[in-house]
Every structure is written in structure tokens, then in C-alpha cells.
Residue frames as qw, qx, qy, qz and C-alpha x, y, z in Angstrom:
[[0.875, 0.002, -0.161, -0.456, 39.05, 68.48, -8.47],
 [0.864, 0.110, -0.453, 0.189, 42.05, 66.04, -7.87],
 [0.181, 0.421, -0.598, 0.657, 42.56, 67.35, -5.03],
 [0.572, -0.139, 0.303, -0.750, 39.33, 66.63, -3.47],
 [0.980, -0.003, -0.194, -0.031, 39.18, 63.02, -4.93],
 [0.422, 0.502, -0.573, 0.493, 42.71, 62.56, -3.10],
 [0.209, -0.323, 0.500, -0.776, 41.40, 63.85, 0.11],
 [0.820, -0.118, 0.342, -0.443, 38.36, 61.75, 0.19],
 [0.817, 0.280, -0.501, -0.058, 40.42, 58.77, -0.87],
 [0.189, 0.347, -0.553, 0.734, 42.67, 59.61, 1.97],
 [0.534, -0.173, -0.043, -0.826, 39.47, 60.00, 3.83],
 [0.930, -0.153, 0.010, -0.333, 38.01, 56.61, 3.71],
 [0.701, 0.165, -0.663, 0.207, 41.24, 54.59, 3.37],
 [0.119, -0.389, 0.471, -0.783, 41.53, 56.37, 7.28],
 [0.624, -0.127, 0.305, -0.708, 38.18, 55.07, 8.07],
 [0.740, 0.390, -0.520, -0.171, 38.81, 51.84, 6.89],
 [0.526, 0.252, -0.652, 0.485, 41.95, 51.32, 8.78],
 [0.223, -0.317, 0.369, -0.845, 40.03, 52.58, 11.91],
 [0.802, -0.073, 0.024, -0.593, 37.36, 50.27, 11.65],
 [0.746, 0.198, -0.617, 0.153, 40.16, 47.30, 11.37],
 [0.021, 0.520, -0.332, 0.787, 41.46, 48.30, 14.27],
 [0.444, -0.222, 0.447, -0.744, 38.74, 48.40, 16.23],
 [0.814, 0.200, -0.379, -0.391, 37.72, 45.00, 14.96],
 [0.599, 0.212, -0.661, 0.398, 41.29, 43.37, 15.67],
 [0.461, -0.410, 0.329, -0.715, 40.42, 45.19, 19.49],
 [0.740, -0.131, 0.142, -0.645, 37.61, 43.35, 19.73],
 [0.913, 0.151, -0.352, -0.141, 39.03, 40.24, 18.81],
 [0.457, 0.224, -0.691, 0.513, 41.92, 40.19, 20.97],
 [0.457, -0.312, 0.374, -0.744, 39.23, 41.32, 24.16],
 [0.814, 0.174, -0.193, -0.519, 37.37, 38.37, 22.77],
 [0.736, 0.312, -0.550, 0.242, 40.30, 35.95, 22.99],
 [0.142, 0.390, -0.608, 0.676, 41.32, 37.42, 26.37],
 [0.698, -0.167, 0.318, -0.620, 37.56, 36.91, 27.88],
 [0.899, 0.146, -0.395, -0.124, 37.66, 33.26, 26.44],
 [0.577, 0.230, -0.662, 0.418, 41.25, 32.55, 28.18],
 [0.213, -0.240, 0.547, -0.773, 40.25, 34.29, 31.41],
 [0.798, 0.019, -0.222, -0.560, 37.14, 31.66, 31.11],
 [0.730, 0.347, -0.586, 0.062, 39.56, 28.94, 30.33],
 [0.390, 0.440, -0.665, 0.460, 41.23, 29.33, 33.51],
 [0.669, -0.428, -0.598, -0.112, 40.29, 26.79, 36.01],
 [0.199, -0.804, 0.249, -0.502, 40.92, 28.00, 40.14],
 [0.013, -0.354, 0.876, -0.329, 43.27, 26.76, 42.72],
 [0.625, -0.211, -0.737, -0.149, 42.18, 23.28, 43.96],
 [0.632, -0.668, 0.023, -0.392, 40.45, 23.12, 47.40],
 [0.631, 0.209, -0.711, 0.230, 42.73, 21.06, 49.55],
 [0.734, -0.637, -0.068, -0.226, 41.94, 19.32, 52.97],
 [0.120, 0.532, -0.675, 0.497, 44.34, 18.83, 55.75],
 [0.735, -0.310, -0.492, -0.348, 43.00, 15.73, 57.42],
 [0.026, -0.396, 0.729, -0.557, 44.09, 15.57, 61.57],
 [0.861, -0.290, -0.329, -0.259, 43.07, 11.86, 62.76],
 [0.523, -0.548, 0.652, -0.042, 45.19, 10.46, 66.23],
 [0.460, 0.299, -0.829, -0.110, 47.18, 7.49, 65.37],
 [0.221, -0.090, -0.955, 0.178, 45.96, 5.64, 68.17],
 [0.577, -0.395, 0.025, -0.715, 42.65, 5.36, 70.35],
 [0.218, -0.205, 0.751, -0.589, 41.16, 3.52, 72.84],
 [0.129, -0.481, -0.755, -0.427, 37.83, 1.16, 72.17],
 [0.088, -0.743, -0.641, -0.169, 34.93, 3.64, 73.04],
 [0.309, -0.481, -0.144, 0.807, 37.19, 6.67, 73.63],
 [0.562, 0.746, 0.356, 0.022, 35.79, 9.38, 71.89],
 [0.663, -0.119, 0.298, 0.677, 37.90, 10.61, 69.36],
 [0.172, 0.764, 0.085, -0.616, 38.36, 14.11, 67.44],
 [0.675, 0.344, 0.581, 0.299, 37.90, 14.05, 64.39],
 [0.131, 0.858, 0.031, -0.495, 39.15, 17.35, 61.98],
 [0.620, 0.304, 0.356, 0.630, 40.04, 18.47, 58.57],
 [0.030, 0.784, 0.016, -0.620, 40.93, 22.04, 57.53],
 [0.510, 0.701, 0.450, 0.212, 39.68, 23.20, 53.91],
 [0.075, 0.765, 0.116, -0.629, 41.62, 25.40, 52.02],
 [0.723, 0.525, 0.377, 0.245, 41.93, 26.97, 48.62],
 [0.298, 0.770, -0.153, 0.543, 45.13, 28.68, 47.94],
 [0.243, 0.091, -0.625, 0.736, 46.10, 30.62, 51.20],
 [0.518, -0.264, 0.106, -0.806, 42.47, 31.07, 52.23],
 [0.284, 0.182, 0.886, -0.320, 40.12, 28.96, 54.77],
 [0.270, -0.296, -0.768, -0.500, 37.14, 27.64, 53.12],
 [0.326, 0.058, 0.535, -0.777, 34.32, 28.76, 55.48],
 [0.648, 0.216, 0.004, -0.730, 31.41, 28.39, 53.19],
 [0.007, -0.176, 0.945, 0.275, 32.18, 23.94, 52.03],
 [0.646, -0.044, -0.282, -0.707, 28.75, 22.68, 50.96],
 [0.900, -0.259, -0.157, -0.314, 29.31, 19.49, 52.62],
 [0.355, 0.611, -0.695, 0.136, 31.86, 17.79, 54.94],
 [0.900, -0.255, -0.103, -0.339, 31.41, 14.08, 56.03],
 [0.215, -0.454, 0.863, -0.050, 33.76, 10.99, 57.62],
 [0.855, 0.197, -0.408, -0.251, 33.67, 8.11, 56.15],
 [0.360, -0.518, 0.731, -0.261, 34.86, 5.37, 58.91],
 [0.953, 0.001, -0.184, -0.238, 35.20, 1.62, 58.07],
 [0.684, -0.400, 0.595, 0.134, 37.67, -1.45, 59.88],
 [0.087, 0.581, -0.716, -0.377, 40.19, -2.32, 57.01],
 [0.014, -0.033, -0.943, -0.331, 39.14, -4.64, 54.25],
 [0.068, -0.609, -0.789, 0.047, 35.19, -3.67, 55.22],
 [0.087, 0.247, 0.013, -0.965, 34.76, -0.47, 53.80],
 [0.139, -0.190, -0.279, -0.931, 30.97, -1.61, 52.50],
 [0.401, -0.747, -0.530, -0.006, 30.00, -1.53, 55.99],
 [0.257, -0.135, -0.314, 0.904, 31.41, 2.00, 56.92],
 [0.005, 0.829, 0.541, -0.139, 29.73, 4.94, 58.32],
 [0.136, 0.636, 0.403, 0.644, 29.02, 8.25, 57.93],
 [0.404, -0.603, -0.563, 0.395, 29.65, 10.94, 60.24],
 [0.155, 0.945, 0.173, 0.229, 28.52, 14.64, 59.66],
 [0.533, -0.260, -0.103, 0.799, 31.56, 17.38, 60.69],
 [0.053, -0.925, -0.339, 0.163, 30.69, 20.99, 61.88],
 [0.638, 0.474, -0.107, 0.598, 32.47, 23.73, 61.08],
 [0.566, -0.611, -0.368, 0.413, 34.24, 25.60, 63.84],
 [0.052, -0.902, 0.124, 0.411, 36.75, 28.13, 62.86],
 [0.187, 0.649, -0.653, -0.341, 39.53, 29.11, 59.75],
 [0.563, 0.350, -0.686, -0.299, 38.24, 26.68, 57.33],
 [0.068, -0.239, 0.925, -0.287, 38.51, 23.68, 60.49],
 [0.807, -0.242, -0.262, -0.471, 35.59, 21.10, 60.28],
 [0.118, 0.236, -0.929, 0.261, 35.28, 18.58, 63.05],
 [0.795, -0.324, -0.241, -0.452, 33.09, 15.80, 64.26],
 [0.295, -0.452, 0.768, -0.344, 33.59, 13.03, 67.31],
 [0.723, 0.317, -0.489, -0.372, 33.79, 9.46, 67.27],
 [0.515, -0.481, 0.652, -0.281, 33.71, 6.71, 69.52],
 [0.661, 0.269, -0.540, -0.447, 34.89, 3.69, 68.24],
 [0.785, -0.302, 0.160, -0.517, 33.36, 0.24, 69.35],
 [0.915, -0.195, 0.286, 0.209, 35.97, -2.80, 69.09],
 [0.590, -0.467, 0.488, 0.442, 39.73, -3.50, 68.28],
 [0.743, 0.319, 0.384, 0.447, 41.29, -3.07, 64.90],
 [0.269, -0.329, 0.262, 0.867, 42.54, -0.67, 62.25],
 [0.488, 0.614, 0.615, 0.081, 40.52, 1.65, 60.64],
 [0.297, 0.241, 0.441, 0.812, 40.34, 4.15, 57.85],
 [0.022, 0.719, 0.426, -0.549, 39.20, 7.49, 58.28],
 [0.354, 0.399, 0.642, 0.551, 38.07, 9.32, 55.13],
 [0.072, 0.628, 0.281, -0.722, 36.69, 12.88, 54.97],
 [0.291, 0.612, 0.629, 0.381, 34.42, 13.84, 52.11],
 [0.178, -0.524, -0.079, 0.829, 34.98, 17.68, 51.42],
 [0.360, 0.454, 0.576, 0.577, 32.57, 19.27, 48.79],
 [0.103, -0.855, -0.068, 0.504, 33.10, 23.11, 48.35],
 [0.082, 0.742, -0.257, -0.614, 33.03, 24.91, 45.38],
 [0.879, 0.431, -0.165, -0.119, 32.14, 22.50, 42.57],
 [0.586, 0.212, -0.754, 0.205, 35.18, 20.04, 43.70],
 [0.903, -0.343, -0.217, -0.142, 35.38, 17.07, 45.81],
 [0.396, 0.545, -0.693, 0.257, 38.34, 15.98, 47.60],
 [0.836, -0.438, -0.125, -0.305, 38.57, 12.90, 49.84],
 [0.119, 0.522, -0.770, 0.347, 41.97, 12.03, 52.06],
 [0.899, -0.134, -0.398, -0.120, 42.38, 9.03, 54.17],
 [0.042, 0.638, -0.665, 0.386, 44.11, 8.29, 57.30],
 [0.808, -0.297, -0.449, -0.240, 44.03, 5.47, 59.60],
 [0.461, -0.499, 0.430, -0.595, 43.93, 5.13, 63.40],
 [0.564, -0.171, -0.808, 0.024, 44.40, 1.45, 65.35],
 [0.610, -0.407, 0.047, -0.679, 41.90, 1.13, 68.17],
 [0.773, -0.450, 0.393, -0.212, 43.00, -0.74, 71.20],
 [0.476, -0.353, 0.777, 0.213, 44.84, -4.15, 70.97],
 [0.697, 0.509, -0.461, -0.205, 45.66, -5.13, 66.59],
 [0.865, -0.240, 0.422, 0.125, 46.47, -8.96, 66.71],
 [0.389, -0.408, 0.668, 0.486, 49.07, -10.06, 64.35],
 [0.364, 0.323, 0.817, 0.310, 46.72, -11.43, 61.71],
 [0.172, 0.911, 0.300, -0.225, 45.22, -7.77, 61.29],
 [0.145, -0.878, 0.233, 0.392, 48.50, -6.44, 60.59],
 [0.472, -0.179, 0.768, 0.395, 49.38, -9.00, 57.94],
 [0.356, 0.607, 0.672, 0.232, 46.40, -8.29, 56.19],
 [0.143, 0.946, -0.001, -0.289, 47.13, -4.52, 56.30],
 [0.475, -0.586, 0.600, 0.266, 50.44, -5.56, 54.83],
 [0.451, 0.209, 0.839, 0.221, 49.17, -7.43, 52.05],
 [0.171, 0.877, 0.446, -0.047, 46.51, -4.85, 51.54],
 [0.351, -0.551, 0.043, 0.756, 49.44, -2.41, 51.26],
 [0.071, 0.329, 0.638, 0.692, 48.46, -1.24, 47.44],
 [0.278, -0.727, -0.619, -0.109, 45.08, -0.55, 48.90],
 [0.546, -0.597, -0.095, 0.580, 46.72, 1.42, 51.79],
 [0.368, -0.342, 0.044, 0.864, 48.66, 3.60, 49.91],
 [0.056, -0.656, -0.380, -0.650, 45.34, 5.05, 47.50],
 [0.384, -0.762, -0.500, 0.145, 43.92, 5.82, 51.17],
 [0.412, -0.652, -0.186, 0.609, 46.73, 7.89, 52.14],
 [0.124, 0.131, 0.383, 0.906, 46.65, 10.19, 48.34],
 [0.305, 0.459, 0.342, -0.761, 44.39, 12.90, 47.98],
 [0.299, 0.257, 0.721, 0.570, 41.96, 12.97, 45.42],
 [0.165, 0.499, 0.262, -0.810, 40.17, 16.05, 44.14],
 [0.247, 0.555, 0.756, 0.245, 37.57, 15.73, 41.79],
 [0.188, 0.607, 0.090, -0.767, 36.09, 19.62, 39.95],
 [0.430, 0.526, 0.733, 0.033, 33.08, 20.09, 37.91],
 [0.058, -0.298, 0.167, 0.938, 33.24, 22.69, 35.38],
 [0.194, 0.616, 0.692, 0.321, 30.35, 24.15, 34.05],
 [0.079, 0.610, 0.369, 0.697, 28.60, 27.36, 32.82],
 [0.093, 0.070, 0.513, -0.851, 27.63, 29.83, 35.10],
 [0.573, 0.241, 0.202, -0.756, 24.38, 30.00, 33.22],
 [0.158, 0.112, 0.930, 0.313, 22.40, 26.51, 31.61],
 [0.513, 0.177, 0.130, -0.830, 19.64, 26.57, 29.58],
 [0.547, -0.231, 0.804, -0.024, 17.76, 24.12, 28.68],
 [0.766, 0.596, 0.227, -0.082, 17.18, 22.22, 25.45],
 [0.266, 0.940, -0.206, -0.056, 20.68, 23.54, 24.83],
 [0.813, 0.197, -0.387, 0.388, 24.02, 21.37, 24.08],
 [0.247, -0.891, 0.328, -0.195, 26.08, 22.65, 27.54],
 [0.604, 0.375, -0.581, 0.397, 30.04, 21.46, 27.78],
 [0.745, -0.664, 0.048, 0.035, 30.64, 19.84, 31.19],
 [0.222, 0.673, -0.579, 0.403, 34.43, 19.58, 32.15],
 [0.716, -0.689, 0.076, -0.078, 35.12, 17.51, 35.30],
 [0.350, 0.724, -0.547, 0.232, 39.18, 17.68, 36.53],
 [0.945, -0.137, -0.282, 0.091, 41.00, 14.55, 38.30],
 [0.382, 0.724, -0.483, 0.311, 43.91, 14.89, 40.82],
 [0.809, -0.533, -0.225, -0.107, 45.72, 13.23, 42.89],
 [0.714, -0.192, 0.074, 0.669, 47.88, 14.90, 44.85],
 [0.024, -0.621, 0.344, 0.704, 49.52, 17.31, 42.60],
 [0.160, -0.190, 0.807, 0.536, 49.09, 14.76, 39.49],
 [0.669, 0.193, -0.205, -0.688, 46.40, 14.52, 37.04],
 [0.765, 0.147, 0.550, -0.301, 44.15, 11.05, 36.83],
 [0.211, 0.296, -0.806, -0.468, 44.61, 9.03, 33.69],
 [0.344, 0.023, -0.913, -0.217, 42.82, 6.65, 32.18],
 [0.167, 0.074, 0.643, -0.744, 40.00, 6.99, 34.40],
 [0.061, -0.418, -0.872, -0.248, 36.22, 5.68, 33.75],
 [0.087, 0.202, 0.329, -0.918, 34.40, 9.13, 34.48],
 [0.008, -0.584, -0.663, -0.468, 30.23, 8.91, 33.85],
 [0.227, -0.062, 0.227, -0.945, 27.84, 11.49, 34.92],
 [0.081, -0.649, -0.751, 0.086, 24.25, 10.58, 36.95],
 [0.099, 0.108, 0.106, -0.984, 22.34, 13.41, 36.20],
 [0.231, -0.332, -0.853, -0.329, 19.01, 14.04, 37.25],
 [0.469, -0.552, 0.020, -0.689, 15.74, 15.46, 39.42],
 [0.284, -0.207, 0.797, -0.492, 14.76, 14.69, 42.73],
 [0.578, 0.247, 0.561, -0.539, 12.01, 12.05, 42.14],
 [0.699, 0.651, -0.199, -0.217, 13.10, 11.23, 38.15],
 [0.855, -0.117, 0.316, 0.394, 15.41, 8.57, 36.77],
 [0.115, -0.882, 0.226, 0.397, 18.41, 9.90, 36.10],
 [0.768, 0.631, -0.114, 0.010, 20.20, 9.91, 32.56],
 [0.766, -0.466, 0.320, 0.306, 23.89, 8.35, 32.51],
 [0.453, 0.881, -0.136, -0.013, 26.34, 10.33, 30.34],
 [0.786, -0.270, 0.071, 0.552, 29.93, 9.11, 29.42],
 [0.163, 0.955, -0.140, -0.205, 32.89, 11.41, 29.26],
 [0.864, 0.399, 0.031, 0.307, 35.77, 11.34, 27.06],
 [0.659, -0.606, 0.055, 0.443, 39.32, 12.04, 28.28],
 [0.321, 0.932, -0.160, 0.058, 41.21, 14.87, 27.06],
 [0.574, 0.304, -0.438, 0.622, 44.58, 15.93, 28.70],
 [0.229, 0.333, -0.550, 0.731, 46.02, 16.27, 32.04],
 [0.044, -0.240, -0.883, 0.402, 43.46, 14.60, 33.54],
 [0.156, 0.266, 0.308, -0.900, 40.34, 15.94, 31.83],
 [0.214, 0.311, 0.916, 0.132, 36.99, 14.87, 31.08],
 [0.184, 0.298, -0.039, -0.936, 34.44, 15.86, 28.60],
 [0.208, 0.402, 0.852, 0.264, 31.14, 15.93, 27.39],
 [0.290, -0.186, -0.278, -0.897, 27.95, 17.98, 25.96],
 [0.099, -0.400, -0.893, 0.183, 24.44, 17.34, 27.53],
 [0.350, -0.330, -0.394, -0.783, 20.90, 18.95, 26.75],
 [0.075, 0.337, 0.798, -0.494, 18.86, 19.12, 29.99],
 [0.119, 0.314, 0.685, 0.647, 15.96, 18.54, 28.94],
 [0.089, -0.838, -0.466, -0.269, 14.00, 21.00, 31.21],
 [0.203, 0.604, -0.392, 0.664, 14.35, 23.72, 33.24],
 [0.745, -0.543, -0.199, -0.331, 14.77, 23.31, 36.97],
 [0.308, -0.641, 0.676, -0.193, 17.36, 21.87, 39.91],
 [0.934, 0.090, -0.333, -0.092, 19.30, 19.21, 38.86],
 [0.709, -0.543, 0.448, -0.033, 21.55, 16.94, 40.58],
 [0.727, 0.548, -0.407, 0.071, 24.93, 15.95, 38.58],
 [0.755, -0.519, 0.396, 0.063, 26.61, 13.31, 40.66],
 [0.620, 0.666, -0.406, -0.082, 29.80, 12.50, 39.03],
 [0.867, -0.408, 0.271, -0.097, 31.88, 8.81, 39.26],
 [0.465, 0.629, -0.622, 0.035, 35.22, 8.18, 38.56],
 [0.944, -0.196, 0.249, 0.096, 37.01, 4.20, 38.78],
 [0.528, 0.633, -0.564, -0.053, 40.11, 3.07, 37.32],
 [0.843, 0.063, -0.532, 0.054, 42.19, -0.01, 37.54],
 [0.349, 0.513, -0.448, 0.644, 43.36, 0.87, 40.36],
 [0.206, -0.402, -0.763, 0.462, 41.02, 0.77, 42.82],
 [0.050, 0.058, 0.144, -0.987, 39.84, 4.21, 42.83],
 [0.005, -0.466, -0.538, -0.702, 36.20, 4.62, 42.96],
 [0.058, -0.536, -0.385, 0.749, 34.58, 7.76, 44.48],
 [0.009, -0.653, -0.530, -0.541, 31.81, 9.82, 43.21],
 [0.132, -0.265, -0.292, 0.910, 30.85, 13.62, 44.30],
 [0.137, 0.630, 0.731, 0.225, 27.78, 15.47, 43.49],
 [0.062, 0.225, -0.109, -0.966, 26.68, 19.35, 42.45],
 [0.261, 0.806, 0.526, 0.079, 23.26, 20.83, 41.90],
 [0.020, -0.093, 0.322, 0.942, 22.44, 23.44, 39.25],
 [0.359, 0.695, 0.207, -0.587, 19.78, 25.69, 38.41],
 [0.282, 0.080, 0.650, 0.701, 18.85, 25.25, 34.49],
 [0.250, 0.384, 0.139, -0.878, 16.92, 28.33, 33.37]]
């Protein structure tokens, strides 16, 4: 009889310790699918190729080459120039760029009178933004153009830093439901500080709800947000700081 209450003591303490086990498992799978979550993917990065000089109404190539890691980007959801004459960047344009080959987007440009301008490429691929800057003088720069680029020389040197801008979010939103956004700042290599980051989110044809985020570390913003139906929204996201910096990038999602 004590030998059989032994055994089945023996018995369950087994099953017991088996069922920890497979518990602790699951928690450490659990932990590992969370961190493998956690981890955010190489930044997209543009290679911007503008001449230093031109001619007035020569046309000019324009190219950047997208990549992420050691791969071309083929597939970028959107890649634009932004052209404006120094100190009058809010009358610049807007000039679409095709893509051609390995990741290479390019567009032509003829530009119509003397000075120094700023050439800007807007690269959105893969929930992040990233927007370099070069500039290009066009025909004869008088002296009084080049003093003011000189002065401007602060200005000047945001143009020539990259800045990459990535939205994290869920693969899957639903709505009515609290869903953690994420959006990541760099320039360069360095994380953003201190940065004024809101979200415009909204429908096509619907005023759109302004959400601030709150700054974490290493250049990360955060917030929660209940969409409040389901459908394709549009989360345009703007970041300023004291610096000068302000650029803004946009991502649509599908809330189920």
C-alpha cells in the first residue's frame, strides 16, 4: 500500500514538473515573439546624385538611389523633388521621379533663371520617409546671392543631413480599439530629440483628428489612438523642432 501511494506521489510530482516546463517554454517563445516584434528594420536610405552646376534652361538629371541595407528598393511608394531658389522654399516645386533600374529613381529638370537652388527628394517606401538635400547653382550667382547663402549657412547645413522619418504600427488595426503607433526620427545615423511630432489622421473627404506624441528614447515617439471606424485611413505624420526642421510624410492603412 505504501508503495503505491509513493509511486503515485512520484507520479504527479512528474506531471507537475512537466507541466512547469512546458509553461516556462511557452513563456520564453512568448518573450522571444514579443522581441522579434520589437525589432524595428534597417532604415531605407537615399543616395541623392544632383550636378553641381547647370546652365539656365539646360535640362538637368535628376536621381536618387533607394536602399535598405544592401538591397535596391524597387517597390518605394512614392518618390518626388522638391526644387526651390534659396531662401524661397514656399514657392518650390514638385517634380515626380520614375523608377528605372537597382533601386535608381530619376526625373528631368530645366531650370528657368540664375541662382542657387536646393534640390530635395522625398522618398516614401516602406512605412519611412527620408528626404536629402543638395544644391546646384544655375548660370551666373552674383555676389549678394552668395552672402545670403553664407549667412543662411545653419539653414544650409539641415539641407545637406538626411532625415528619415518610420511609422510603426500593427500589421493588423481594428477599430474601436486603443492601437500603439511608434514613429522613429533620424538624422543621419543620430536619433531626433526634442522634436514636436503630431499625427493628421484621417479619411479621404473627413476632417482629420490631430494626435500628439510623447517622446520616449533614442528618438522615439508615442501614442495610442482608437480609429473610430473601419476603412482606409491616411496617417500623415509632422515633425518640427527648434531647429528648423519641419517635414511631414504620410502612410495609409486598412482598419478592419
Amino acid at each position: 500500500m505504501r508503495g503505491k501511494r509513493e509511486w503515485s506521489l512520484k507520479k504527479w510530482i512528474s506531471i507537475i514538473s512537466m507541466s512547469l516546463l512546458f509553461l516556462a517554454g511557452c513563456g520564453t517563445n512568448g518573450q522571444k515573439d514579443q522581441q522579434a516584434e520589437d525589432v524595428l528594420p534597417e532604415i531605407i536610405e537615399a543616395n541623392l546624385d544632383v550636378p553641381e552646376k547647370a546652365e539656365v534652361g539646360e535640362e538637368v538629371l535628376l536621381a536618387v538611389t533607394v536602399t535598405q541595407g544592401e538591397k535596391a528598393v524597387e517597390d518605394a511608394n512614392e518618390v518626388k523633388f522638391e526644387i526651390w531658389k534659396e531662401g524661397q522654399k514656399d514657392s518650390s516645386k514638385l517634380v515626380e521621379a520614375k523608377h528605372t533600374e537597382k533601386g535608381k529613381y530619376e526625373a528631368t529638370y530645366a531650370f528657368e533663371e540664375n541662382g542657387l537652388f536646393n534640390v530635395q527628394s522625398h522618398v516614401t517606401a516602406r512605412d519611412m520617409h527620408t528626404m536629402p538635400t543638395k544644391q546646384i547653382q544655375v548660370g551666373d550667382v552674383g555676389a549678394e546671392e552668395h552672402e545670403h547663402h553664407e549667412e543662411g549657412g545653419e539653414e544650409h547645413h539641415h539641407h545637406d543631413s538626411d532625415v528619415s522619418i518610420h511609422l510603426q504600427k500593427p500589421d493588423q488595426i481594428k477599430a474601436n480599439e486603443q492601437t500603439a503607433l511608434a514613429v522613429h526620427l533620424q538624422k543621419g545615423s543620430e536619433p531626433i530629440l526634442k522634436a514636436n511630432v503630431r499625427l493628421e489622421i484621417f479619411q479621404k473627404g473627413s476632417n482629420p483628428a490631430w494626435v500628439n506624441m510623447t517622446e520616449g528614447t533614442n528618438g522615439e515617439y508615442q501614442t495610442d489612438y482608437a480609429f473610430p471606424a473601419s476603412g482606409d485611413y491616411i496617417i500623415r505624420v509632422h515633425v518640427e523642432n527648434d531647429e528648423g526642421l519641419h517635414e511631414h510624410t504620410e502612410v495609409e492603412v486598412t482598419v478592419e
